[in-house]
Structure formats: structure tokens, C-alpha cells
N, C-alpha and C positions, 0 to 999 in steps of 0.2 A: 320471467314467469308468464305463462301463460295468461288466457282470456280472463281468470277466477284469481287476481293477482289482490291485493290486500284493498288498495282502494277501493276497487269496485264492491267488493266484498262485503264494506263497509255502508255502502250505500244500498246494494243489495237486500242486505237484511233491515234496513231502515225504511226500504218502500217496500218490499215484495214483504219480507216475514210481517210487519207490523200489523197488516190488513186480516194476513193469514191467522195471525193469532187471536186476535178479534172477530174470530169466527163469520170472513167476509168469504170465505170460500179459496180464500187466496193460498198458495203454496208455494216453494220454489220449483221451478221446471226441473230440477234436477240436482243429483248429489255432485259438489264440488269434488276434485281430482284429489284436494288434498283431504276430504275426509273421508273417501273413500279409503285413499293408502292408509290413515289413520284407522281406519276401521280394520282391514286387512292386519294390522299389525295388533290392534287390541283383541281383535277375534281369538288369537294367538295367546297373549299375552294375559291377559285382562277380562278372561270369558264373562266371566258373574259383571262389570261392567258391563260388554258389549250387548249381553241379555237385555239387564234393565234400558239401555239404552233403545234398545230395539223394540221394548213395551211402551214405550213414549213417544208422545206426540212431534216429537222434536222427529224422529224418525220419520214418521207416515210425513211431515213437511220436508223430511230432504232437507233437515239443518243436523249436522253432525257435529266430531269432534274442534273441527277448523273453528267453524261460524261461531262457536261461543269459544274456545281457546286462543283463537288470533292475536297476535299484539303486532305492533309496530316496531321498529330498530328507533332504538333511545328512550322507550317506556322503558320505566323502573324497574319493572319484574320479567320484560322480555328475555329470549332465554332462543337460540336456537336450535333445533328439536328437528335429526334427521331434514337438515336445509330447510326447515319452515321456521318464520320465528312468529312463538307463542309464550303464552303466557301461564303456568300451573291455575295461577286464582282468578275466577271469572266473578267479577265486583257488581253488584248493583247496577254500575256503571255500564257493564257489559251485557246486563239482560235489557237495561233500560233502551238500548238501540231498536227491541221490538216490543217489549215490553214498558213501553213509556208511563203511562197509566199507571200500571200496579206497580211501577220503581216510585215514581213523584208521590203516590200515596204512603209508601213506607218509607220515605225521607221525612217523612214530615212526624214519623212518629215516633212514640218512645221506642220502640223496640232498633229502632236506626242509633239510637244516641245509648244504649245498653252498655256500654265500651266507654262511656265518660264515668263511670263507679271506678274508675282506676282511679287510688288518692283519696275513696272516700274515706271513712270510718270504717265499714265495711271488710275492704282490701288493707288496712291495717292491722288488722285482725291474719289472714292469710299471709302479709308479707311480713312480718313485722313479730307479730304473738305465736303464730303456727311457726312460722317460716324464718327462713335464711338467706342470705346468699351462696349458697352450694353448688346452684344448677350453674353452670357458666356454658356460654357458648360463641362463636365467633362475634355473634352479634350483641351478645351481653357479657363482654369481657368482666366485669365487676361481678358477676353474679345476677340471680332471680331466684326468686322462690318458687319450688317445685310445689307447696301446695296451692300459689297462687295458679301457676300455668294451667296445671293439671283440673283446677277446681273451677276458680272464678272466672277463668279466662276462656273458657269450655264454652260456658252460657254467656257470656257478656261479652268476649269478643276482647281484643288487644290491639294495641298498633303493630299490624307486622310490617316486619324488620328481615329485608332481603342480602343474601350472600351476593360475593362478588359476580358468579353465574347467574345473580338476575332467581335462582331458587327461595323462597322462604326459608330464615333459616327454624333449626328443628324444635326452637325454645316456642315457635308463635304454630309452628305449623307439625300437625295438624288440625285445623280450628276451623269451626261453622258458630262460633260466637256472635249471637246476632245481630251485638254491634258492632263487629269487628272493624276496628280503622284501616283500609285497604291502601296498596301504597301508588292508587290511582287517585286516592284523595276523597273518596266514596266511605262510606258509615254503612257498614253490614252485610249480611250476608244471606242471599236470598237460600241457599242449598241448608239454612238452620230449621225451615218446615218443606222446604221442597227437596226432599233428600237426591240426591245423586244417584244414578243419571237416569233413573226416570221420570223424575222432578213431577209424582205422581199429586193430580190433585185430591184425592182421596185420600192418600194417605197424609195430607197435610190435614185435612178434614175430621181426621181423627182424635181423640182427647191424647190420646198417649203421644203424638210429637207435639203439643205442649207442655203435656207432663214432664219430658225428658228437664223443660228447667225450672218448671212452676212447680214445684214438689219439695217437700222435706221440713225442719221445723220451722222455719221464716217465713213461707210462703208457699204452702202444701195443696196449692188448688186442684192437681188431680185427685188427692187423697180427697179431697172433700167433696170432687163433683162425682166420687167414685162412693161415696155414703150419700149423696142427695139421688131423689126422687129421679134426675135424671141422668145421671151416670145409670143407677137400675137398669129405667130403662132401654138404655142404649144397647145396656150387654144383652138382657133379654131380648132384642127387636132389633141388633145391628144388621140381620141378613136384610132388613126394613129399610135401611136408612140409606138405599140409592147414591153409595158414595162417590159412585164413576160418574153419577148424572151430571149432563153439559151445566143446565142452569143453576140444577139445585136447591130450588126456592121453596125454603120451609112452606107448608101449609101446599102445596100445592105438587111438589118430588118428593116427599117426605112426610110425614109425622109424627112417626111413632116415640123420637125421643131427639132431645137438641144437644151438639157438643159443641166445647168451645166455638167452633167457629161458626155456627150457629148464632151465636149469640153475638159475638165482638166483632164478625168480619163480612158474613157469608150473606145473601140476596133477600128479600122479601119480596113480598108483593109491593111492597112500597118503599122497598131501597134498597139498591143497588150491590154489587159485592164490596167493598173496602180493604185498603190495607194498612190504613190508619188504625188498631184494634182500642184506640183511646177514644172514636169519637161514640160510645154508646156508655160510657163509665161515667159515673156523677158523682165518685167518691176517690181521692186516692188516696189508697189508703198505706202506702208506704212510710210516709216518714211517723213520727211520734204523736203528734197531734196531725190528723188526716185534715188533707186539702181539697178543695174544688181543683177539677181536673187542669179547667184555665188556668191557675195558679201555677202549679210545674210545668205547664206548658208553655207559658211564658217568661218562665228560668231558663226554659234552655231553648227560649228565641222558636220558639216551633208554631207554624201558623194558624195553628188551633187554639191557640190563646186566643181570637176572639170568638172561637164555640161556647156556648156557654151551660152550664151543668144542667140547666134544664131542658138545652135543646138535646144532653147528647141520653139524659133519662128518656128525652120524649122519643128517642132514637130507640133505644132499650126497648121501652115500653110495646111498642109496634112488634118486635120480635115477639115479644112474651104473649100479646093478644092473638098469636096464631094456633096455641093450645088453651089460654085462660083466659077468663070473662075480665073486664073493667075493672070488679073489683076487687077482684082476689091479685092481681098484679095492684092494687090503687093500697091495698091493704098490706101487701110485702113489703113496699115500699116505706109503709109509715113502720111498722116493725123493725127495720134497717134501718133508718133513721133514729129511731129509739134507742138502738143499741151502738151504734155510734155516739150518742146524747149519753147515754151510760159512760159508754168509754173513756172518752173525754172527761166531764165533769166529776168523776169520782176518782178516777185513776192518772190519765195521760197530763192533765193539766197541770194539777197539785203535782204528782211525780216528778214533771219537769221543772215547776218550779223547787222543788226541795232541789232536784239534783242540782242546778242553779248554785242555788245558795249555798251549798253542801264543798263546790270546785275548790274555794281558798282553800279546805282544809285537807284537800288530798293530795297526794304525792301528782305530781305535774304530767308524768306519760300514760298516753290511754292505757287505760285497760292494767294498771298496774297497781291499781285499787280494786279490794271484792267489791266493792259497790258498784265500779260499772260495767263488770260484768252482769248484778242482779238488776240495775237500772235497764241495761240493753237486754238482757231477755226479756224483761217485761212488756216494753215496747216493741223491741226488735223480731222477736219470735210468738211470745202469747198473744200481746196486744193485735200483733197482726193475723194469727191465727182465728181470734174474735171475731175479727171485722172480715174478714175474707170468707170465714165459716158463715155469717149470715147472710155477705152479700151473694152468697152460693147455695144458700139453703142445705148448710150441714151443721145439722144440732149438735152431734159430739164436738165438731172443733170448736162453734161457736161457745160452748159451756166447757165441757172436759177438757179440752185439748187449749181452751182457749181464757174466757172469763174464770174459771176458778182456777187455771195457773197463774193466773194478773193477781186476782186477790189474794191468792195462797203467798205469793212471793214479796207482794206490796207487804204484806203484815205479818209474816213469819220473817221476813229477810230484811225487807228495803228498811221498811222504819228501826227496828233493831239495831240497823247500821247506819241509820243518821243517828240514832238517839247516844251510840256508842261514838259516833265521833262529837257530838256534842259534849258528854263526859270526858271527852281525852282534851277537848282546847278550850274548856271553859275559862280554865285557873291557867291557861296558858301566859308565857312572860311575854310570849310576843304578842303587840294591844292589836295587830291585823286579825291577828288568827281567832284572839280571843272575842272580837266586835263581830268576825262572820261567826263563832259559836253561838252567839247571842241570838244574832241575826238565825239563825237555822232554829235552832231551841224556840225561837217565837211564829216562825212560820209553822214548822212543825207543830206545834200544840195548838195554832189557827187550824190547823186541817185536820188534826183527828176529832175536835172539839165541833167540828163541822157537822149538817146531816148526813154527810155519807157515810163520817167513819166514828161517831160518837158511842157506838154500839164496841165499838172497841175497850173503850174506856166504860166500860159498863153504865153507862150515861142514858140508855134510847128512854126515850118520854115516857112517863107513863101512857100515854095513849096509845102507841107504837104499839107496847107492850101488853097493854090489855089485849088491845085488837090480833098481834097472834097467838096469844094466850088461845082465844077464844076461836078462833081459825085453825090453832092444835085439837084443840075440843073436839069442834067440828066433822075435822077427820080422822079421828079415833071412832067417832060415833058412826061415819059413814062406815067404816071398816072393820069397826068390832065384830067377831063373832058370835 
């Protein structure tokens, strides 16, 4: 092979592109031989590729199809391609050669480990309760689930699983999953907000390639940043929003409205761009009772477990002061806090514990009882529609969409259905079943007999009572005609 043979190549873009990318002025002197041919034949073949690739900076640097498809003879996915040997999926692994920086930052963070939900609760739902073993293919002789591939595996990424040519086979691929397990041994996929092959940064910059997974009833964030004050006005003032700009530093390229990455990734005056999008979040709010960010950060070994929730609010916060004063962000905060305190104490906690006590008496396979289906909506879908609606400032999810689905289904559904399994294992002959009916029946009548939910039991105090007696009054009198 000529002068531009794989070694060099490799080193090449490790010293010349790195510098280049880093906006040091640096370039490669020229297009290598083989992405020229490569380009020569997609021109051809592949036009709407060879476009966007021609609109990218990868372009104007003279790094083509070679420099990011390259592989090596005995890598897993090499594959020989018209006498070059390459590689179809370009890994984390393979941008990080110039791209050092923004690879080590998005190693480190949730959206790199997206791809370990395989196994959860979750994906048992998809393979298991939706799904089958139907889909077969050379690499999943046994079967998959076609709603798992199609669904879950889309946004969260899979272990792909290579043909004997070194190809992905077609169960994993095609996937931009973003935490896809590569079979370089790399966690995700950079082409999931940098779409292909213009690997535009504005168009990552925008709400809708997050939305592609952040959406829907479990975790609808574009729907809510598209009903909050700034989704508005992004659409009204997107011509405003300088999405091509080099730096991009809110308050300074911009103001007129902040998107996603704005907020979780993108520069300030006083910090830097990140692709960590966890180090500005002081809530997770994913599982059933919400955690400090630190907490699942250091489940899944990631070196932001010693960030701690206040530094990454104090993080937030700095964003937010480049359109709001100290105390209008000092005051959102205590409101989101509140409603998290709601969350929890009246619903996520007591729920969790009934479901707890409630497991002796249900048939043993998830999801094969109506109760954990209405226990997992509550949490899984409302509960987090709540919390995600206020930490986004969207009233309908936080209340409609959110808080009065939790309560509608806690007390028309959830308790109904402990109280009924209570009534079926009380007089039970087996003393297991009949000690957790017991056991449930007395937690149970500790929590509705509680202040949250004694109003239930037509119990609220008399003081309660007077006082919105009197607070009905009130607004009758304001409103009467």
C-alpha cells in the first residue's frame, strides 16, 4: 500500500486531525487515495450521503470515508471492501482517535451505559409480555423479540452481534442506540445526536434529536419542553438561535430561547461545552422513589459519583442566570423540590411499600398480576411525568398528564387492588399467605388513615375542613356575578 497505508493513518489523525478539531487551525494537507476512490464510488452510489458529507466539516479537513471507516485485518467487524479493509460501524472508539475530549466525557456518562436496560424490568415488558421469540437470525439462532429490536434497542443501543464477513448482523443493525455495545468493546454511539454524515453540530443542538428518545408516556421531555415557556420560544425565535455558531455561548451567540443542550451540555460564560449531560441534573428522577444524581452514578462505577447534587444544581443554576435574575431560578428550585417532597411522601413511598407487602400474594411472573401493571404506571409513566414536567417547567404534564394520573390511579385502582387481595388471602388455609394478608390490611389502613390520604376515608379534620369550606366561600364571592 502506498504512503497513506493504515498505520500511518492511524497516527495521522491522532496528531494532525486532533489539533485540527480543536479549532487550532490545523487540517490534513490532503484527501487520502482511499477516500477519494471512496468518494468517487459513493458520489455514484450514495448521492444524499456524499451531500451531507460534503456539508461537514470532516470535508473542508480532508478526513473522508477511509479515516473514520478504517479497521485493521483481525478486528471483529473488519470486513474487506473493494481491497481496503474497513469497518461498517465507527465506535466511540474511532471518533475518540480526534475526538478525545468529547469521547472520555460521554464515557463517563449515562447516555454511554443506555444499552445496560437490557434485563431490566423494563425490557421484560418488550421481550417477554409484548414479545417473542420469532425474529431469528444467523446471530440469534433461538429467537428475539421484534418489539424489543425495533423499540428498545433503537434508543438504548444492543450488544451488536457480527456475521461471519465481519457485517452486523440485521437483528442489531441498523442501530444508532446510544448506548450501543460495539464489538470494539466501546459503549455507544456518537451518530445518535451527530446524525450521519454530516455529523452537524446544530442539528444536535436542536430539541427534536433529543426528542427522537426522550418522548412518549414514560419520559415525554420534548412534549414538555414543547408546552414550557421555552420550547415557545424557540419556535417563535429559532431563526435567533445561531445554531451553526463555532462557540455558541448562551448569553453572549444567543438568547432568545434555550434547548436541550443549552441547558445539559452546551458553553457558558463560565463553563465549558460537556458531554457528560448528567453533570447539571440534581434529581434522578427515573426509578420509583428519585435519587441524587451521585447515587446511580456510582451503580454503574461512572466517575461522577463524586459530583455531588449540589455542585451539578450549582452547574444548572449558572445556565439559567443568563436569561433569570437569582431569585426567580432560587425560587423554581424550591417549587421542584416541593413537588418531588409531594411525590414521594404521599404516593412513591407508601406505594412502594404496599407493593412490598402486597408480592407474597401475587402470582410469581412480572407483570402477570393487574396490580403491576397499575403499580408500574404510576411510577413508571405518571410519577415520572410529574417530576420531569416540573423539572422542565410544563404545568399540564406536571398536574394533567402527571400528578392527577398518580392520584386518579393510586385510589381508583392501586388500593382497590390491595384491598381486594386482602379479601381473597385473609381466610386463606395457607398461614404464609394469610400473615402477609394481614400484614398488607395493616400497612394499608396505616396509610390511608395518614395525612395524606384520610380525606379518603372521609376522616380530613375538622380544621382542614372548615378552612376550605371557607376558601370555597371565598371564591364564589370573588367570582359571583
Amino acid at each position: 500500500m502506498n504512503t497513506w497505508n493504515k498505520s500511518k493513518l492511524l497516527s495521522a489523525a491522532a496528531v494532525l486531525l486532533a489539533p485540527w478539531l480543536a479549532h487550532a487551525g490545523f487540517t490534513l494537507k490532503e484527501m487520502s487515495p482511499q477516500s477519494k476512490a471512496c468518494a468517487e464510488c459513493h458520489k455514484k452510489e450514495s448521492a444524499a450521503l456524499y451531500a451531507q458529507w460534503g456539508s461537514s466539516k470532516h470535508y473542508r479537513g480532508n478526513v473522508g470515508c477511509y479515516e473514520c471507516h478504517m479497521a485493521l485485518k483481525g478486528e471483529p467487524d473488519a470486513y474487506e471492501h473493494y481491497g481496503e479493509t474497513i469497518s461498517t460501524i465507527v465506535t466511540p472508539k474511532d471518533c475518540g482517535r480526534c475526538h478525545e475530549q468529547e469521547v472520555t466525557e460521554f464515557n463517563s456518562s449515562h447516555h454511554a451505559k443506555a444499552g445496560r436496560i437490557l434485563g431490566s424490568l423494563d425490557n421484560v415488558l418488550a421481550e417477554v409480555v409484548e414479545g417473542n421469540h420469532g425474529f431469528k437470525t444467523a446471530m440469534f439462532p433461538n429467537g428475539v423479540s421484534a418489539a424489543a429490536v425495533n423499540g428498545c434497542w433503537q434508543c438504548h443501543g444492543a450488544e451488536v452481534r457480527l456475521l461471519p464477513d465481519g457485517k452486523p448482523d440485521p437483528a442489531i443493525w441498523p442501530n444508532t442506540g446510544i448506548g450501543r455495545i460495539n464489538p470494539d468493546g466501546s459503549e455507544g454511539s456518537c451518530s445518535a445526536c451527530h446524525a450521519r454524515h454530516e455529523f452537524s453540530a446544530a442539528q444536535a443542538r436542536t430539541p427534536d434529536t433529543c426528542g427522537k428518545c426522550h418522548m412518549g408516556p414514560d419520559h415525554p421531555q420534548i412534549e414538555i419542553y414543547n408546552e414550557s415557556k421555552h420550547g415557545i420560544a424557540y419556535r417563535a425565535n429559532v431563526d435567533k438561535m445561531a445554531l451553526n455558531n463555532e462557540k455558541w455561548i448562551v448569553g453572549e451567540d444567543y438568547s432568545a430561547a434555550p434547548t436541550c443542550a443549552t441547558c445539559h451540555m452546551s458553553a457558558t460564560k463560565n463553563q465549558r461545552v460537556t458531554h457528560d449531560v448528567g453533570l447539571r441534573i440534581s434529581w434522578n428522577n427515573r426509578p420509583e422513589i428519585s435519587v441524587r444524581p451521585e447515587v446511580s452514578d456510582a451503580k454503574l462505577g461512572l466517575p461522577s459519583k463524586d459530583v455531588t447534587w449540589q455542585t451539578r444544581r450549582t452547574n444548572m443554576v449558572d445556565v439559567c442566570l443568563n436569561c433569570h435574575n437569582q431569585h426567580f431560578v432560587d425560587s423554581f428550585y424550591v417549587q421542584y423540590d416541593a413537588l418531588i417532597d409531594l411525590y414521594h411522601d404521599k404516593f412513591a413511598k407508601p406505594g412502594l411499600a404496599l407493593y412490598q407487602a402486597a408480592k407474597p400474594l401475587l402470582n410469581p411472573a412480572q407483570f402477570s398480576n393487574p396490580i403491576d401493571f397499575t403499580w408500574f404506571e404510576i411510577w413508571h409513566h405518571e410519577g415520572r411525568r410529574a417530576r420531569h414536567g416540573v423539572s422542565m417547567m410544563g404545568p399540564d404534564y406536571t398536574h394533567w398528564h402527571g400528578t392527577y394520573e398518580v392520584a386518579k390511579h393510586f385510589y381508583s385502582e392501586y388500593v382497590p387492588e390491595l384491598q381486594e387481595l386482602v379479601e381473597k388471602n385473609q381466610a386463606s388455609s395457607d398461614p404464609t399467605k394469610k400473615a402477609a394478608a394481614e400484614k398488607l390490611a395493616k400497612l394499608l389502613d396505616e396509610t390511608l388513615n395518614g395525612t395524606n390520604h384520610q380525606w379518603y376515608l372521609n376522616k380530613m379534620s375538622p380544621e382542614e375542613k372548615a378552612a376550605r369550606d371557607k376558601e370555597r366561600e371565598e371564591f364564589q364571592k370573588r367570582y359571583a356575578k
